[in-house]
KESENU-282642 format. One record per residue (C-alpha): residue in three letters; y negated, x negated, z negated. Coordinates in Angstrom, 1 decimal. Layout:
! KESENU-282642
@code->ALA, Y->Y, X->X, Z->Z
...
This chain:
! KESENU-282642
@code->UNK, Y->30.9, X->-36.4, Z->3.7
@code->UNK, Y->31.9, X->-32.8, Z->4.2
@code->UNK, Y->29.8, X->-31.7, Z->1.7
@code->UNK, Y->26.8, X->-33.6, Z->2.6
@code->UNK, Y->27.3, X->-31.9, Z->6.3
@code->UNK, Y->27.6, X->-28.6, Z->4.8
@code->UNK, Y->24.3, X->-28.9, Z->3.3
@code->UNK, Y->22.8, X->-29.8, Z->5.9
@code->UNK, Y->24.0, X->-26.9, Z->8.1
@code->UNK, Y->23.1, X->-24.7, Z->5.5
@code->UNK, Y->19.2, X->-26.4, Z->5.6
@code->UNK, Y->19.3, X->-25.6, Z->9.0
@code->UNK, Y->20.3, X->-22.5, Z->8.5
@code->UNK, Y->17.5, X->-21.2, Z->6.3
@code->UNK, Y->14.8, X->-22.8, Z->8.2
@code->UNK, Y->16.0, X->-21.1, Z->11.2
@code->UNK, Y->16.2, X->-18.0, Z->9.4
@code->UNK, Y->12.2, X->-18.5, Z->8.1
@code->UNK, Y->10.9, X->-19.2, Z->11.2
@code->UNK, Y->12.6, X->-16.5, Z->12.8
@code->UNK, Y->11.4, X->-14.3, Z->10.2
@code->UNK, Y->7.5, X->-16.0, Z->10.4
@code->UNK, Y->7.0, X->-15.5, Z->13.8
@code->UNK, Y->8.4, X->-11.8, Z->13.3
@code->UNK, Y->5.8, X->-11.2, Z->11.3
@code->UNK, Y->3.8, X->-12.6, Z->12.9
@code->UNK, Y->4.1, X->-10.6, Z->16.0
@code->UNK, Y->0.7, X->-9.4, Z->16.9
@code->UNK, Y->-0.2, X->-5.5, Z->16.8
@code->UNK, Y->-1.0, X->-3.8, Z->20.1
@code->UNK, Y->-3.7, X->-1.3, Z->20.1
@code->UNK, Y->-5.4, X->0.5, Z->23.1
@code->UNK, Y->-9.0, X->1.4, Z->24.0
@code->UNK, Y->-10.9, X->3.7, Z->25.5
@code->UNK, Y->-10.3, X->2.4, Z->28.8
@code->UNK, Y->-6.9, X->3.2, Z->28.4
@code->UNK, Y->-7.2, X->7.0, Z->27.8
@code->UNK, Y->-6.3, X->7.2, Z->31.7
@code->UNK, Y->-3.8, X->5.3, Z->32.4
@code->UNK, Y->-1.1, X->6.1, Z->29.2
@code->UNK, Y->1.2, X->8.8, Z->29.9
@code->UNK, Y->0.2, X->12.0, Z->27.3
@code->UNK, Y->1.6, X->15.4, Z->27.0
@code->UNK, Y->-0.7, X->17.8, Z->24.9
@code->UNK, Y->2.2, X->20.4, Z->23.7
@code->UNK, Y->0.2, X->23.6, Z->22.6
@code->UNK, Y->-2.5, X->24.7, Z->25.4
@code->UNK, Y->-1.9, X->28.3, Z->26.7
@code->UNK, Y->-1.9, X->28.5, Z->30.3
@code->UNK, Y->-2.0, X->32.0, Z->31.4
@code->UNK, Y->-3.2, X->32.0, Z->35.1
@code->UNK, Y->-1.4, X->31.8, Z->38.2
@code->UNK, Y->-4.0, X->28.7, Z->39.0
@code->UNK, Y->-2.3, X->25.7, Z->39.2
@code->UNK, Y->-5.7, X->23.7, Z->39.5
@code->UNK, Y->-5.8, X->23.3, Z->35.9
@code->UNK, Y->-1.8, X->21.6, Z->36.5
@code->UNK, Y->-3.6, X->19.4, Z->39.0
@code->UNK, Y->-6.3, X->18.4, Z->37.2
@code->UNK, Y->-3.6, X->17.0, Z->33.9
@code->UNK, Y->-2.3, X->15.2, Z->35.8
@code->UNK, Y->-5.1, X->13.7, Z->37.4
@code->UNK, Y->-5.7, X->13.0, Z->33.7
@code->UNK, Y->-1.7, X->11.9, Z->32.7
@code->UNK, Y->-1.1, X->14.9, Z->31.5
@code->UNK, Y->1.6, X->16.8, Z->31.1
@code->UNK, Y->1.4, X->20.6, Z->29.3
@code->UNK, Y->3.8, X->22.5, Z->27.2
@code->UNK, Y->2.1, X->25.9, Z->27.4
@code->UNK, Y->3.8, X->28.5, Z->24.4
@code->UNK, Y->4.0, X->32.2, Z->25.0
@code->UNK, Y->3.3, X->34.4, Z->22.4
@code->UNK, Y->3.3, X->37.9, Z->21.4
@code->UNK, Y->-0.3, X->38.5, Z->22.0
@code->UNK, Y->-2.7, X->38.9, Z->24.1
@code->UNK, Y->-1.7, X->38.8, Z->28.3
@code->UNK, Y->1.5, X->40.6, Z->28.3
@code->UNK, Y->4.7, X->39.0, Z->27.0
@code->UNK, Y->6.5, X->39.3, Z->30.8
@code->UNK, Y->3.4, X->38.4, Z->32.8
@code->UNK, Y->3.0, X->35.1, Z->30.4
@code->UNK, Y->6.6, X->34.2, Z->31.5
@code->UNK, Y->6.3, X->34.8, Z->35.1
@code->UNK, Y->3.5, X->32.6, Z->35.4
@code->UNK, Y->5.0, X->30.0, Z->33.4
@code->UNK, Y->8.4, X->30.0, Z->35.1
@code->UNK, Y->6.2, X->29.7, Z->38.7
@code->UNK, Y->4.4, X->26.9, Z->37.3
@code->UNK, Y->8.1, X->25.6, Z->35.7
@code->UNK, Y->9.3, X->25.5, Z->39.1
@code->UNK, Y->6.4, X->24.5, Z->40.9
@code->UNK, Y->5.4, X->21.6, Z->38.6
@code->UNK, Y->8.5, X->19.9, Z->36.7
@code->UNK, Y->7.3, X->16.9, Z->35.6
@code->UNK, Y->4.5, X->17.9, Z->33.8
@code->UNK, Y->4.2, X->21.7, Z->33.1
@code->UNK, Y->6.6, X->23.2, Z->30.5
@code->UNK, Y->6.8, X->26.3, Z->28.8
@code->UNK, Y->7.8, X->28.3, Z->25.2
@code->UNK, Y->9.5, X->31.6, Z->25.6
@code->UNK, Y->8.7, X->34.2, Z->22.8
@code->UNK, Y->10.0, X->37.6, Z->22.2
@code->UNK, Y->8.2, X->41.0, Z->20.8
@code->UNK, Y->8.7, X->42.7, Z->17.3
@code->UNK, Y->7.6, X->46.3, Z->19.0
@code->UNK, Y->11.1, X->47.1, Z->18.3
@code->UNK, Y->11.4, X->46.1, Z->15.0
@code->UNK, Y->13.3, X->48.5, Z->12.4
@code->UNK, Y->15.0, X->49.9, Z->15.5
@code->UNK, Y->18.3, X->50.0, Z->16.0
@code->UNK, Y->19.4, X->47.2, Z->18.6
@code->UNK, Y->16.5, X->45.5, Z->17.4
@code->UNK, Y->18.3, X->42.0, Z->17.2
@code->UNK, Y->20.1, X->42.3, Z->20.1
@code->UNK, Y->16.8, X->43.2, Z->22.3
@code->UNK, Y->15.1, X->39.8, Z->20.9
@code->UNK, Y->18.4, X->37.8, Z->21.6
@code->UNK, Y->18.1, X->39.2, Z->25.6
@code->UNK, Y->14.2, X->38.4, Z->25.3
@code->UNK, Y->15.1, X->34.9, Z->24.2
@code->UNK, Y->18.0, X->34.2, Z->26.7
@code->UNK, Y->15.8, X->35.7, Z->29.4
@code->UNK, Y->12.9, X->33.3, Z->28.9
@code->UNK, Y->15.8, X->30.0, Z->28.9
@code->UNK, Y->17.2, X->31.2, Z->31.8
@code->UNK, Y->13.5, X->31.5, Z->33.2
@code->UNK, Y->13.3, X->27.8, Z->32.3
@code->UNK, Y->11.4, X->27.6, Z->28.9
@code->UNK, Y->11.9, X->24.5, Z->26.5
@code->UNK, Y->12.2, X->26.6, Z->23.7
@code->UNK, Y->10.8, X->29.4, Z->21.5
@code->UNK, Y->7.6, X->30.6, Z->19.7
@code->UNK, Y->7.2, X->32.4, Z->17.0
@code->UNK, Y->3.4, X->33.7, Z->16.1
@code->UNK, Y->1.4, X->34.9, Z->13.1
@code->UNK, Y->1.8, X->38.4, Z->13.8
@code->UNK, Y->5.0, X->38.1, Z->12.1
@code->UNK, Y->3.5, X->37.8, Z->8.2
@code->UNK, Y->-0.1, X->39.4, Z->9.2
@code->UNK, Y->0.4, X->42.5, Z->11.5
@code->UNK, Y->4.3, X->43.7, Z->11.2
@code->UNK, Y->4.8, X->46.6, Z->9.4
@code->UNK, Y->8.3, X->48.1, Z->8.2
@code->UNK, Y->8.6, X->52.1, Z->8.0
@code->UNK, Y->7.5, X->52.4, Z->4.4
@code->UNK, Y->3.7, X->50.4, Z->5.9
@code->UNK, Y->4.7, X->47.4, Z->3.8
@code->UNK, Y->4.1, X->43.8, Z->5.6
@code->UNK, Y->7.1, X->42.3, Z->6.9
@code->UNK, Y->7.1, X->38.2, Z->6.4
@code->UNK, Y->9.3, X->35.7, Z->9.0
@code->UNK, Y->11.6, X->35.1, Z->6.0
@code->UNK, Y->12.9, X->38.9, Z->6.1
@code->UNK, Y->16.3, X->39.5, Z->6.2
@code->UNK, Y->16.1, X->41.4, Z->9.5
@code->UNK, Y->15.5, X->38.0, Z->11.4
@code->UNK, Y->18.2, X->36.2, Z->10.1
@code->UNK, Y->20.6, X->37.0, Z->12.6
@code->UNK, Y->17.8, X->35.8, Z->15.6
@code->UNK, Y->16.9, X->32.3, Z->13.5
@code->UNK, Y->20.7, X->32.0, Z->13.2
@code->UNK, Y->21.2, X->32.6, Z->17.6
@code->UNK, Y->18.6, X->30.1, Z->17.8
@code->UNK, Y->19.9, X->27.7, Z->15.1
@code->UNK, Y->23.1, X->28.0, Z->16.6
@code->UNK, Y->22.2, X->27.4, Z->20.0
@code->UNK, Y->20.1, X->24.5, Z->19.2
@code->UNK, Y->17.0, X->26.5, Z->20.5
@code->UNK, Y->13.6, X->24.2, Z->19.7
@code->UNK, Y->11.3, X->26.6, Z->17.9
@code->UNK, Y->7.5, X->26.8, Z->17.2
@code->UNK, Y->6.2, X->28.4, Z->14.2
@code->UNK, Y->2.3, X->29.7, Z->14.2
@code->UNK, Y->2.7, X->31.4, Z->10.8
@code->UNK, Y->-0.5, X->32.1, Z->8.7
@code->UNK, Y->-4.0, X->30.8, Z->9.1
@code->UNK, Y->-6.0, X->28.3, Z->8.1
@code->UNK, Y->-6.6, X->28.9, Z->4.1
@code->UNK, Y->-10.2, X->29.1, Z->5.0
@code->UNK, Y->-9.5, X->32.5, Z->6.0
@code->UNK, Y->-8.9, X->33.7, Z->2.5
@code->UNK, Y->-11.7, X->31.9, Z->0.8
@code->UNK, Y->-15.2, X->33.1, Z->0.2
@code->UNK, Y->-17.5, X->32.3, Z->3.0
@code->UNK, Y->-19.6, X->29.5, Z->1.2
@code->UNK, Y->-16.1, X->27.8, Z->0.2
@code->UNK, Y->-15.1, X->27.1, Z->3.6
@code->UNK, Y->-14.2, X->23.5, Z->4.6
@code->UNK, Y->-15.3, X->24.1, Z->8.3
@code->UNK, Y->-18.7, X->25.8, Z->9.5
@code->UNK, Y->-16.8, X->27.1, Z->12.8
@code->UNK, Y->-14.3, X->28.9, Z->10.8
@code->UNK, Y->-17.3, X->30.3, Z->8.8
@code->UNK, Y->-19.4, X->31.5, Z->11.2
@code->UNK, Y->-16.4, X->33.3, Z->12.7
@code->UNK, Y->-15.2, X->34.8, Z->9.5
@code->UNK, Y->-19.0, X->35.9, Z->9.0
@code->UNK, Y->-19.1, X->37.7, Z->12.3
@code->UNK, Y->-16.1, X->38.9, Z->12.3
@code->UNK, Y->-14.9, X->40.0, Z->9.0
@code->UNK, Y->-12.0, X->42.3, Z->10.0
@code->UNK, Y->-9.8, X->38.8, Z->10.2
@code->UNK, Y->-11.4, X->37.7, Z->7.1
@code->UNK, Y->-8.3, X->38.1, Z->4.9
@code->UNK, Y->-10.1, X->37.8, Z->1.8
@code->UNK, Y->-11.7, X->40.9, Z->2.5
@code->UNK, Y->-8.5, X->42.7, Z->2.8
@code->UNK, Y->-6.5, X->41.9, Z->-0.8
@code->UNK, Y->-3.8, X->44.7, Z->0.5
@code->UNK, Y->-2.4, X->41.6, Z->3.3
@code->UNK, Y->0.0, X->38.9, Z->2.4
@code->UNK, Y->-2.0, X->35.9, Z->0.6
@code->UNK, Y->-2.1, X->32.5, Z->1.9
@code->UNK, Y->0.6, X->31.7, Z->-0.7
@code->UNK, Y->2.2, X->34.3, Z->1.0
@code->UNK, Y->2.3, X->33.0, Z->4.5
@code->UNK, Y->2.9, X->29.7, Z->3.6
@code->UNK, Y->5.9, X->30.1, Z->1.0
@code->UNK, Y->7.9, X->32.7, Z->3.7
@code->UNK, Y->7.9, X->30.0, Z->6.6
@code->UNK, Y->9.5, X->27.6, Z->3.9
@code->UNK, Y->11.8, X->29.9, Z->2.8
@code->UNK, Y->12.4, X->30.1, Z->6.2
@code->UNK, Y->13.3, X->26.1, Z->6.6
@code->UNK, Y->15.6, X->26.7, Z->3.7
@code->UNK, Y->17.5, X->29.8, Z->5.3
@code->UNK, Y->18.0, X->27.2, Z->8.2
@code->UNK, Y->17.4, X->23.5, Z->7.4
@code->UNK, Y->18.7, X->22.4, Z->10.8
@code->UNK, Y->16.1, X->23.8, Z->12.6
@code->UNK, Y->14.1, X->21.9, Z->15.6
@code->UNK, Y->10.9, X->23.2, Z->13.9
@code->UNK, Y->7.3, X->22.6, Z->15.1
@code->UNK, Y->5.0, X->23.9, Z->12.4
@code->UNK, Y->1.7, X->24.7, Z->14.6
@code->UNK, Y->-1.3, X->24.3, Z->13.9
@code->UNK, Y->-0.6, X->21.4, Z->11.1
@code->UNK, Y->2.1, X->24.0, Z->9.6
@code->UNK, Y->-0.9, X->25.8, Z->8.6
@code->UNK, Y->-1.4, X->23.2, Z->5.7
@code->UNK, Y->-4.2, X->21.5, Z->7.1
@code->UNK, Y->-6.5, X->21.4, Z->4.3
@code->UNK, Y->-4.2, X->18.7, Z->2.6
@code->UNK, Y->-2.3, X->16.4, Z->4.2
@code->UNK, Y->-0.7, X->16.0, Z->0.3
@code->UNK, Y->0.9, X->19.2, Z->1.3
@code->UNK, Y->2.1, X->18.6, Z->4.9
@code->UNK, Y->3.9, X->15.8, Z->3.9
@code->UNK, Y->5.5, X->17.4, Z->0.7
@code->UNK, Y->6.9, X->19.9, Z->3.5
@code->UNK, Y->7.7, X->16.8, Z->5.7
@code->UNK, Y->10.0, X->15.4, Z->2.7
@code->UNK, Y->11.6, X->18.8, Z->2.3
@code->UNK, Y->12.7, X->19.6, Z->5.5
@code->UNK, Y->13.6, X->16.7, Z->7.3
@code->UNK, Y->13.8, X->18.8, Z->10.8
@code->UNK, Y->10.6, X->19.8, Z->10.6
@code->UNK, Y->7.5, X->18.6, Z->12.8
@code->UNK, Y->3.6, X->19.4, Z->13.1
@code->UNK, Y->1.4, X->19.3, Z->15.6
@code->UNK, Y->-2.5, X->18.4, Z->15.5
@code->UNK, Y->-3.6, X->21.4, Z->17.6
@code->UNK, Y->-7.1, X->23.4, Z->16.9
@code->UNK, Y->-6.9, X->21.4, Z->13.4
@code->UNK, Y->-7.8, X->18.2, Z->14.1
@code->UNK, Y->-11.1, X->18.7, Z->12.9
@code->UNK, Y->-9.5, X->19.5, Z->9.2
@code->UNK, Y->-8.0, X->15.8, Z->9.2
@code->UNK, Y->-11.0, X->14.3, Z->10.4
@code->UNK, Y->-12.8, X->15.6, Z->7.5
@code->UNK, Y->-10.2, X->14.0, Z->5.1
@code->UNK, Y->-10.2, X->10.4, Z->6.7
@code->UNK, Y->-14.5, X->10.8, Z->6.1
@code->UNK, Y->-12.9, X->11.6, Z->2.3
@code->UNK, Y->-10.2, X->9.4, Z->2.1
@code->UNK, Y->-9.5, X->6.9, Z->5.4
@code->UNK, Y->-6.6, X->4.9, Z->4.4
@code->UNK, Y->-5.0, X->8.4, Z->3.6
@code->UNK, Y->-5.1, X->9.8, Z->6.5
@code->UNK, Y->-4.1, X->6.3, Z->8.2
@code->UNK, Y->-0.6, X->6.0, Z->6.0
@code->UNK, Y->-0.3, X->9.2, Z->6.5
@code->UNK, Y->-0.4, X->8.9, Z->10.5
@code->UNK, Y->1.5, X->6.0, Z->10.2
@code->UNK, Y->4.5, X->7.4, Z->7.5
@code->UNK, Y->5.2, X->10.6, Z->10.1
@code->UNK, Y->4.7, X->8.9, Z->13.4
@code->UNK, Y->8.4, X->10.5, Z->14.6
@code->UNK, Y->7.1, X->13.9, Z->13.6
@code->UNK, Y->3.6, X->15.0, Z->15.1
@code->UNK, Y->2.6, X->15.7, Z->18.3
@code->UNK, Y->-0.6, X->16.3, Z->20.2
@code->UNK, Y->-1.7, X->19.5, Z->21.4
@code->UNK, Y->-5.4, X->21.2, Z->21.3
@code->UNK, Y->-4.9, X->24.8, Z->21.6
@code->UNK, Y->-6.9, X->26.8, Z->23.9
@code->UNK, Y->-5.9, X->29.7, Z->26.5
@code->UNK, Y->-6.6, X->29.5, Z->29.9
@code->UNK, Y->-6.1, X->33.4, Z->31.2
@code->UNK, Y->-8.6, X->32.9, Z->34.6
@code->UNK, Y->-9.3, X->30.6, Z->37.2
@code->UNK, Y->-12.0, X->31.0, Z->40.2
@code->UNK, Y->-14.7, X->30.2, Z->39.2
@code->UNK, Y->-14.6, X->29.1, Z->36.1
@code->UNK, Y->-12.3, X->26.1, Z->36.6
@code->UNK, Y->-14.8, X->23.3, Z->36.3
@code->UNK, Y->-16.4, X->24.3, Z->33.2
@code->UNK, Y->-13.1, X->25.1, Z->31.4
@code->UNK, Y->-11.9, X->21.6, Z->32.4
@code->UNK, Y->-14.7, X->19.7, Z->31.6
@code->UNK, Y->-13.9, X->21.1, Z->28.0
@code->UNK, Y->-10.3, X->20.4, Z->27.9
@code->UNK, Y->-11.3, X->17.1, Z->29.2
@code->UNK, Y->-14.1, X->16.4, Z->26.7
@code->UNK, Y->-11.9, X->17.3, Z->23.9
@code->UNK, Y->-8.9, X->15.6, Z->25.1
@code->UNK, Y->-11.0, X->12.2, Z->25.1
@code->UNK, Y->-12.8, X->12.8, Z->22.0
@code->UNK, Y->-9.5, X->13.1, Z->20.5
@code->UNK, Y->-8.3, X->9.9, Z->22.1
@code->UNK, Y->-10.8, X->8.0, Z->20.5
@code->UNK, Y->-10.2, X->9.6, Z->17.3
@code->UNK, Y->-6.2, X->8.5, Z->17.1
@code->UNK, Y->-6.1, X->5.7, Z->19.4
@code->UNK, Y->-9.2, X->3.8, Z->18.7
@code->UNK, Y->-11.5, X->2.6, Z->16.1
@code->UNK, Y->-15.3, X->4.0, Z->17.7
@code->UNK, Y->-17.7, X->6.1, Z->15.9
@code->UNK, Y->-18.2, X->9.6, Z->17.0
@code->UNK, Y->-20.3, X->12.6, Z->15.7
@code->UNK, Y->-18.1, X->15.6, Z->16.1
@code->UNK, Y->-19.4, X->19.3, Z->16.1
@code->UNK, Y->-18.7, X->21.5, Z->13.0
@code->UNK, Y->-18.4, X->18.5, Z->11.1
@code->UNK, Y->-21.4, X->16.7, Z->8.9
@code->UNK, Y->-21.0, X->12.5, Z->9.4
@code->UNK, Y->-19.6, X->9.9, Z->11.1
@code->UNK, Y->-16.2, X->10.0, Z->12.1
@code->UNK, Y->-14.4, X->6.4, Z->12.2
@code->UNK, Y->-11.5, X->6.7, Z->14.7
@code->UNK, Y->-7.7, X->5.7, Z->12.9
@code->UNK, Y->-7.3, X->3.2, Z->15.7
@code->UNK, Y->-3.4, X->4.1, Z->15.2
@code->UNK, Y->-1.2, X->0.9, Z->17.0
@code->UNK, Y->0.1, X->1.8, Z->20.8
@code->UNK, Y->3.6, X->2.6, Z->19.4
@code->UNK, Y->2.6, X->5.0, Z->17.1
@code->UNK, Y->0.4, X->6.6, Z->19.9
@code->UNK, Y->2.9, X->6.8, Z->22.2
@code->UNK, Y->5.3, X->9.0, Z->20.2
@code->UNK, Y->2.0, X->11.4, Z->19.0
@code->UNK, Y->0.8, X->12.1, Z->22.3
@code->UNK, Y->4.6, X->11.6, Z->24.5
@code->UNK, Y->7.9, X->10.6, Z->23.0
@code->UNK, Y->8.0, X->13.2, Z->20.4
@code->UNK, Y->7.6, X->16.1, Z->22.3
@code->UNK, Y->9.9, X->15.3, Z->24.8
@code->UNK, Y->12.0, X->14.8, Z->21.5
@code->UNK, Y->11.7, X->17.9, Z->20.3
@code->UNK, Y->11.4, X->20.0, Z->23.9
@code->UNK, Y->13.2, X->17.9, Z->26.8
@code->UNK, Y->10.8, X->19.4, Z->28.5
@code->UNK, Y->9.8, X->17.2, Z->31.9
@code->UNK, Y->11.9, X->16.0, Z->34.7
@code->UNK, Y->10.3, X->12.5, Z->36.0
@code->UNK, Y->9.8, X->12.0, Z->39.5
């Protein structure tokens, strides 16, 4: 009798367990639409926000927007950058955060670490998320003896290991696209060629004496090595976005390290025309590790405000259909039809939200 119970129960058991495990399976995939582009909360964490005008702050979050805006050593001067970003910081918490960054002017100086360690404390004490590091490290630094000095120098390792220490998140714009050091008809992207045509002083090709591609590319992951526990963003698609083959060999590697999509979308929408499901799995393998961000710089206001925001909004919503839905669209630069990836909501969410505030614990909710 015992045994015959036994049975039973165990009968009862399995066909619990497979209907449990049908209906799991069943569990229906949740997608949004273009309709919901306003309503999901987004943070696009690389657009460059260099005026005092917090219209364009407004206007995000009009949108559900929330910025991560990265200093670097370029361009509007590295002190102004961070007094307009810690104004904005304090002005807008819940959806304006910023990247400090320091200057290599100093470089082969003596004191030369210990001025970028103040520059870096100054800018977290001035409320930034974290740190960036830019290109002109690899492409423009010069030691004494005119040779090119590369981010995996030895002269930096006692900064990468303050900010490994110290659990500093850090962005890494290191390189270029590898357009930039092919021959003009070679290029994968007719923006990047008509800019490399009219301005060939950036047109590395031209200028065998620089670091190579190979170059730029093998010193950042020398870098990861040197420091495996990094919180590294690799902007700009680590500078890998002509194969997504490569970012996730990098992705493997390092297991700290991120990407995000920013002024290289266009790159992977050219490879899902080439090779959909690739891009898809791909999208779908590193879902913990990208984040959305598009990458332009904002140094005015007055009146230019509507027309720059008109473009952030265009792009922002063509990207949106891109990722989040499954429409057609024609996209400039690029020849054909481009088939949106109509990634499900989870895998949305953590692109465009949860892994930036991952990464940067950047925004304090109301």
């Amino acid at each position: 009798m015992k045994e015959t119970v036994d049975v039973r129960l165990k009968a009862l058991v399995l066909a619990f367990s497979v209907f449990v495990l049908f209906n799991a399976c069943q569990k229906k995939v949740e997608y949004y639409t273009t309709n919901d582009f306003e309503s999901v909360k987004k943070t696009d964490a690389h657009l460059h926000i260099n005026t005092p005008d917090s219209r364009y702050l407004d206007f995000a979050a009009q949108h559900n927007f929330r910025i991560i805006s990265p200093n670097v050593d370029a361009g509007t001067p590295i002190g102004e950058q961070m007094n307009i970003a810690a104004a904005h910081r304090k002005s807008h918490p819940e959806n304006f955060a910023f990247l400090g960054t320091f200057s290599v002017d100093s470089f082969g100086n003596p004191g030369f670490v210990e001025d970028v360690i103040r520059q870096i404390d100054l800018s977290l004490e001035q409320g930034a998320s974290g740190i960036k590091i830019w290109k002109n490290i690899g492409m423009a630094l010069k030691d004494s003896a005119d040779n090119y000095v590369m981010v995996d120098d030895a002269a930096f390792d006692p900064i990468f290991q303050y900010i490994a220490d110290n659990e500093i998140p850090l962005m890494g714009h290191l390189g270029e696209p590898r357009n930039c050091w092919l021959p003009l008809e070679q290029m994968t992207d007719s923006g990047d060629y008509r800019y490399f045509k009219n301005h060939p002083e950036y047109h590395m090709l031209l200028h065998p004496e620089a670091p190579s591609y190979e170059d730029q590319i093998n010193a950042r992951d020398n870098l990861l090595r040197k420091f495996p526990d990094f919180a590294f963003v690799g902007a700009h698609i680590g500078s890998l976005e002509w194969n997504l083959d490569e970012v996730a060999k990098r992705l493997d590697e390092f297991p700290s390290m991120s990407i995000d999509l920013s002024a290289r979308i266009g790159h992977v929408q050219r490879q899902s025309i080439a090779d959909y499901e690739k891009v898809l799995n791909f999208f779908i393998r590193y879902q913990d590790r990208i984040l959305y961000g598009i990458d332009i710089t904002i140094s005015e206001g007055g009146d230019r405000f509507d027309d720059i925001a008109a473009g952030m909004l265009k792009k922002w919503k063509s990207d949106w259909a891109y990722l989040a839905t499954d429409s057609v669209q024609t996209i400039e630069n690029i020849s054909g039809e481009i088939k949106g990836l109509h990634l499900p909501k989870t895998v949305v969410n953590k692109i465009y939200y949860d892994n930036a505030n991952r990464y940067f614990n950047a925004f304090q909710e109301k």
